[in-house]
N, C-alpha and C positions, 0 to 999 in steps of 0.2 A: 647707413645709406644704402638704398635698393633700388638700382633701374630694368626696366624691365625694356630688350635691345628687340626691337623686330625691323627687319630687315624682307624685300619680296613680297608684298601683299598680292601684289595681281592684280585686284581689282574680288578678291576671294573676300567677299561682306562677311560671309560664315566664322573661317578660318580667322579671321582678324577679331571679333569680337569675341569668339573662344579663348584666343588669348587674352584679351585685353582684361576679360572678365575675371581670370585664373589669376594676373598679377593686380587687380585690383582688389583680389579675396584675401591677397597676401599683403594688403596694407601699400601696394608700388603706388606713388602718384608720380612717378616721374618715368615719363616714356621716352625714348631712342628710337626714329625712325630712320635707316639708309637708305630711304627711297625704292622705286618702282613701285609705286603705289597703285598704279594699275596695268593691266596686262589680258591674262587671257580670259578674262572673266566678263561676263555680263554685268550691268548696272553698275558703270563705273562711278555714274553719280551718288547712287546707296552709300558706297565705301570714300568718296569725299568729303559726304556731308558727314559720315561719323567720324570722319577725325579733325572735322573741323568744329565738330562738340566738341573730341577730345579736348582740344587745342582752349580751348573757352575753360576746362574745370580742372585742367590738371597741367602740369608743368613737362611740355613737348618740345623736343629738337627735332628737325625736318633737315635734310639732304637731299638733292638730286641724285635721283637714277637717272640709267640709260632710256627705261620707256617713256620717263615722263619728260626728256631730252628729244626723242620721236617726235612729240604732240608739238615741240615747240619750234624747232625744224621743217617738219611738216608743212604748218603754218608758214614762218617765215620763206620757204622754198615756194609759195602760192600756189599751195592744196592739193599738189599731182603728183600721181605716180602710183595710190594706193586703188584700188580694185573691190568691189563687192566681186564674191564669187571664186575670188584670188587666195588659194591657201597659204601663201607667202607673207600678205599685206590686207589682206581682207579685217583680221582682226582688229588691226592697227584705226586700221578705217572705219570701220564700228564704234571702239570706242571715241577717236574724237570726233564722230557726228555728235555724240549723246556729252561730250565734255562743255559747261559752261566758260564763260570769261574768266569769271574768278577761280578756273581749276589752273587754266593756264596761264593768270596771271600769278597764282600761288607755285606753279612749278617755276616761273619765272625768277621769283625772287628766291627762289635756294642757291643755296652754294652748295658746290660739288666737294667740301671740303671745312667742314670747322673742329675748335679744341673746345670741351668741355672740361670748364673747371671746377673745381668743387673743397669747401674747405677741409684741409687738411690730407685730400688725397690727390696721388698722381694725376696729372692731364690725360684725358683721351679723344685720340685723333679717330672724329667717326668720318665716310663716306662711304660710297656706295660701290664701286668697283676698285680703285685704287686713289688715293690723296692727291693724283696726276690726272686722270682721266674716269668718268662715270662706267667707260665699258671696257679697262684693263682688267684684265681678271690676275688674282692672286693666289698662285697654285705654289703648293708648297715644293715641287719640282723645277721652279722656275727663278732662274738667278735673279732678274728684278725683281725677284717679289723681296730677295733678302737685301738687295741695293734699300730699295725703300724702306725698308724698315731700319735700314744703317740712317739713311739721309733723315729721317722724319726726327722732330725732336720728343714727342711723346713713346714711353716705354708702350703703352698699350693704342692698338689700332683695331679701330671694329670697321668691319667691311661686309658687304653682302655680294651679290651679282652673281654668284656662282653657283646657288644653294644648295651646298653643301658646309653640314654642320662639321665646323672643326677649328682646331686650335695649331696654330705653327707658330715656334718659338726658335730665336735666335738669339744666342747670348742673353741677354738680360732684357732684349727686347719680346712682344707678344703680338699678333693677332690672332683676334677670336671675328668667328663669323658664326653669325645665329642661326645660320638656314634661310628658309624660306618659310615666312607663313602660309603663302597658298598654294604655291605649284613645288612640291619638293622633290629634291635627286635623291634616291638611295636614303628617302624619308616614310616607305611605307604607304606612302596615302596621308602622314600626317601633319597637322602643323608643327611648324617648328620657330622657337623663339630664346631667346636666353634672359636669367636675371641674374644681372652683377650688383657682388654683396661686397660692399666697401668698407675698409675698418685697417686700423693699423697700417694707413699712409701705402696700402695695396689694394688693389680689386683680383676678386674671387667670382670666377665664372661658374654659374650652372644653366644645363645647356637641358633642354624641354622640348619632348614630342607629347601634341595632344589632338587625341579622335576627334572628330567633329563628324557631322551629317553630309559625308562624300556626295552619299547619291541624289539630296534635293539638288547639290551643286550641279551636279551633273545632268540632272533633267531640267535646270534652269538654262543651260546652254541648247536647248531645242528652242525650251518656251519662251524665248528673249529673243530670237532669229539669229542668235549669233551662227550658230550651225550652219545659215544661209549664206553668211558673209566668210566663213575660212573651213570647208568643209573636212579637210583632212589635217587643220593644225588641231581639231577640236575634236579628232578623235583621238590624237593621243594625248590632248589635255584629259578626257576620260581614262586612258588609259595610266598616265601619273597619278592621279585621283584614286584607283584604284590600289596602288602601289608598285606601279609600274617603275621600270631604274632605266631608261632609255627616255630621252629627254629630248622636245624638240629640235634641240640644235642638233641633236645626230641624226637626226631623220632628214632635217632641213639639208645637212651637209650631203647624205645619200640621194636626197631627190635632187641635188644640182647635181652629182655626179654622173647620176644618168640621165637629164636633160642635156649636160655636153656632149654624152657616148653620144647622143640619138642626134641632134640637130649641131653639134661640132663647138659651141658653144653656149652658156650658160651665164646669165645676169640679173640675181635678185632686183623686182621679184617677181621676174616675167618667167617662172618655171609653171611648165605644161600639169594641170591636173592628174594627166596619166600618170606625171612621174612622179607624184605625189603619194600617186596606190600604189605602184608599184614598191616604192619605199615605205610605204606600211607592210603592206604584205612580206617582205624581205625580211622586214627587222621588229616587227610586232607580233604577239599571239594570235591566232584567232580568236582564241575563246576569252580574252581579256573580260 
């Protein structure tokens, strides 16, 4: 038994069919998705219609993430707060202009949480940040992360949200997180995904970085107007693409810290453009 785990797509069309195509050359018909299916990418509709082929020719489990919790939120909250022009929320706002019914009616129907069973081998509990919440992250430094994997009843937990590829283990318990296929930390530029190889009433993790064509991705974020809608989250999406290890949330946390120095106060995701360069230029190359 072979599943092929991706977790973080982004909304990254590229990234996502490099893998799909590498575990479908290896005989995988059964795919593990932990949600965020889309994010900082253009054409988010590209990468819904192809997993919802996926979902039509081969045998697919689906999870909610955090972004695709955003789109429905969002919505529900009556459609304010997000900003063209806004590097905070701008992105956000892009994609669901271009998101159909059926995207958010299919993020609707995930669960933040299911057991996959399979004969003859252990259960595994997949979701997307933690088995409790879409946007808990599970750092291997961090005492809930070992609570939950005490309380959970499956030996093995696959997770994404943090993307970062790695494996933490407690007594006799496991999780494994695949990375990110499209946007990765401390991934290179690459995509990253796992395939668990089942057999003898255990799963056996291998854990997979693969190149893809960074820079069409990257010159798609001009030619889609994304660029127009979140101008400085999307240049350090180029900047991760390139194999940058500083990841928006650290820039994001630096550009509130100096919109409070300057104006006394700070509240995503009304933080001022300037402070947005200024947190690039601080904590980014130039020459990226």
């Amino acid at each position: 038994m072979k599943l092929a785990v991706l977790s973080d797509i982004h909304g990254n069309y590229m990234a996502l069919r490099q893998c799909v195509e590498y575990a479908l050359a290896g005989d995988i018909t059964t795919f593990v998705f932990l949600g965020d299916y889309i994010g900082e990418f253009p054409y988010p509709r590209k990468t819904m219609e192809y997993l919802y082929a996926l979902k039509q020719k081969y045998t697919c489990y689906f999870v909610r993430g955090n972004r695709d919790e955003y789109m429905l939120n969002y919505r529900n909250a009556g459609e304010n707060g997000w900003t063209k022009g806004n590097s905070a929320s701008g992105v956000l706002l892009y994609l669901y202009e271009r998101l159909a019914a059926q995207d958010l009616a299919f993020f609707e129907s995930l669960p933040i949480k299911q057991v996959l069973t399979f004969p003859e081998l252990p259960p595994l509990t997949i979701c997307h940040g933690s088995p409790n919440r879409v946007n808990e992250r599970m750092d291997p430094e961090k005492e809930a992360t070992y609570e939950i994997m005490q309380n959970d009843n499956s030996s093995y937990i696959l997770c994404g949200h943090t993307h970062v590829q790695r494996e933490i283990r407690h007594g006799e318990k496991v999780i494994w997180n695949p990375g990110s296929v499209g946007i990765q930390v401390e991934g290179g530029g690459k995509a990253r995904f796992m395939i668990l190889h089942g057999a003898d009433n255990s799963w056996h993790r291998e854990f997979l970085n693969l190149e893809y064509d960074t820079e069409t991705v990257i010159r798609q974020l001009a030619v889609s107007g994304l660029e127009s809608y979140a101008p400085w989250w999307c240049v350090i999406t180029k900047y991760a693409l390139r194999g940058g290890e500083i990841d928006h949330g650290v820039v994001l946390d630096r550009a509130m810290e100096i919109c409070a120095g300057k104006y006394g106060q700070c509240k995503w995701p009304e933080i001022p453009e300037e402070c947005w360069a200024q947190a690039v230029r601080e904590l980014l190359p130039e020459d990226f």
